[in-house]
N, C-alpha and C positions, 0 to 999 in steps of 0.2 A: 735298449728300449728305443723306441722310432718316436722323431719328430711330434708326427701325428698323435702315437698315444701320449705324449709328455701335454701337449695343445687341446687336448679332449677335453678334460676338465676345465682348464680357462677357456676354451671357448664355451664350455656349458655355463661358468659363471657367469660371463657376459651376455649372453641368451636370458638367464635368468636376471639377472641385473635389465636388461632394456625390457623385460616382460614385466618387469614389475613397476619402473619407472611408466611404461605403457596406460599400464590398470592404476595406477598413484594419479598418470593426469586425466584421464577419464572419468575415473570418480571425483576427480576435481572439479572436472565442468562442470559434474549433475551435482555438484554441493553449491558451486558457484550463486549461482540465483538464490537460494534460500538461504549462504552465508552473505548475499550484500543485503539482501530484506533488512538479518537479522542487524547487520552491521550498521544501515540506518537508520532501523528502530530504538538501536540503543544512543545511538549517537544525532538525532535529529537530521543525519546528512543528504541535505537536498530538498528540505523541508518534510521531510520524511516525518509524520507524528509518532509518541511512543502510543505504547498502550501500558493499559494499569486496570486494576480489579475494581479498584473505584477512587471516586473521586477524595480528597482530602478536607474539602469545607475550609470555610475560611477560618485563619487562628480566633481563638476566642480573644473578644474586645479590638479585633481591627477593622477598620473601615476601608474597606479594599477597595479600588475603583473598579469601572466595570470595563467590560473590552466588548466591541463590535466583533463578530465572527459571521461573516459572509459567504455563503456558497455559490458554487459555481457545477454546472455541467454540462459534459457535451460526450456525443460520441464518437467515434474517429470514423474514417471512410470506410466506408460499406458494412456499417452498426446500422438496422435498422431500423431498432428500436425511436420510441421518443424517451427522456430523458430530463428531469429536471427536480431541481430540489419544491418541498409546499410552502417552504418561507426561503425569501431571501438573505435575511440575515435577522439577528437575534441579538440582544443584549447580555454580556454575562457577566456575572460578579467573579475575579478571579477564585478559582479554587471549587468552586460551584460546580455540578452536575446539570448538562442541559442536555435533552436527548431534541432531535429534530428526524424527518425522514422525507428521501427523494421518494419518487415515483417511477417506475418504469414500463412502459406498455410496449407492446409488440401487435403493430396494425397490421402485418403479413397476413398471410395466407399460410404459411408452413411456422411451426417452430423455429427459433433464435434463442443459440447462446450464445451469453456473454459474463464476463471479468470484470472490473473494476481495477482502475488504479488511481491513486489520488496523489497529491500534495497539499504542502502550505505554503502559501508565501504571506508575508516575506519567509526567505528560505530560513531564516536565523529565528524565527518563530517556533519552527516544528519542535523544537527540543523543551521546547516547553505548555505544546497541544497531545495532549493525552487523548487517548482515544478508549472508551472501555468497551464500547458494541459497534460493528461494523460489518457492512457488508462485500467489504474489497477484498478481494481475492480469493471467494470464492465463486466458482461456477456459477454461473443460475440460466436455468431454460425456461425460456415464457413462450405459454404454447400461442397459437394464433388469436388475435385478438383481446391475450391477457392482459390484465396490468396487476402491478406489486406494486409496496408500498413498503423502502427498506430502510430502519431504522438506524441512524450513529449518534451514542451517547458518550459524550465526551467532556472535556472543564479544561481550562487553563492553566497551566500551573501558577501559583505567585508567586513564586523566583522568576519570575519573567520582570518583576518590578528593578530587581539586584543587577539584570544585564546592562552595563552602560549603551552596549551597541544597538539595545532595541527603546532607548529611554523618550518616552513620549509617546510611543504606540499604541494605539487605541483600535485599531483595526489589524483584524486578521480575516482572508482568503481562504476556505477550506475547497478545494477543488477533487469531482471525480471525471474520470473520463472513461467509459466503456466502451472495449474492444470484445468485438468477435470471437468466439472459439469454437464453433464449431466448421474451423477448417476453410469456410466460402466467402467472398467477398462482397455478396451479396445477391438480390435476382432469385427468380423462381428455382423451384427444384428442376434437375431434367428426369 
């Protein structure tokens, strides 16, 4: 028997072996973004909010305090939408369901899409900002001239009272910022 045929097979294992390590970190990439979402919606990381079905209301017979939650928005470079939450900020009773909504218009001349993405700060807040309706991360096209009007109903948890690291906090930052997707940076069609 020759060389060659004795090496046919281990070289075919190895062929197979890097073809599959190949396709293993490929669909790794395209998992990557949808496994760190989910990675920081379970874990608050980066002020990341969870979400929940709904809210829990406060225990019966406690007198919970209430927490300041602030919005914030902006777009990023060559968004040309406007952008902005209808109330600033809001009072809430931990554990409480409060729904509020941004605004978004498109003054263009052509259709604009765009994304959402948000955070909390303080970052050590989010693991305890629930979110039940929201408008981040999906698409949305506003044709020329449009404006929307997009809902996030959300509550605090009250284990946020239990965290030594966040103890006194009365104030939270819910922040969106909207990026472009449909490909252009901005400027007329050609």
């Amino acid at each position: 028997m020759s060389a060659d045929a004795i090496d046919r097979p281990r070289n075919a294992r190895v062929a197979l072996i890097a073809a599959g390590a190949a396709a293993g970190m490929l669909a790794l990439a395209y998992a990557s973004v949808p496994l760190y979402r989910l990675f920081c919606q379970v874990t608050g990381f980066g002020g990341t909010t969870k979400v929940a079905a709904a809210a829990p209301g406060a225990p019966a017979g406690a007198d919970l305090p209430t927490m300041t939650v602030r919005f914030d928005a902006s777009v990023t470079r060559g968004m040309t939408w406007r952008f902005a939450p209808l109330q600033r900020s809001v009072e809430i009773k931990l554990g409480e369901e409060m729904l509020i909504s941004y605004r978004a218009s498109n003054p263009t001349e052509e259709p604009v899409g765009g994304q959402a993405s948000f955070n909390v700060t303080p970052t050590l807040a989010g693991k305890y900002f629930h979110k039940i309706e929201c408008f981040c991360f999906t698409d949305q096209t506003l044709e020329p001239g449009e404006s929307i009007e997009m809902p996030v109903s959300f509550f605090v948890d009250p284990d946020i009272l239990k965290d030594r690291d966040l103890k006194g906090l009365r104030e939270i930052t819910l922040s969106y910022t909207f990026h472009r997707t449909d490909g252009r940076a901005g400027g007329p069609r050609s």
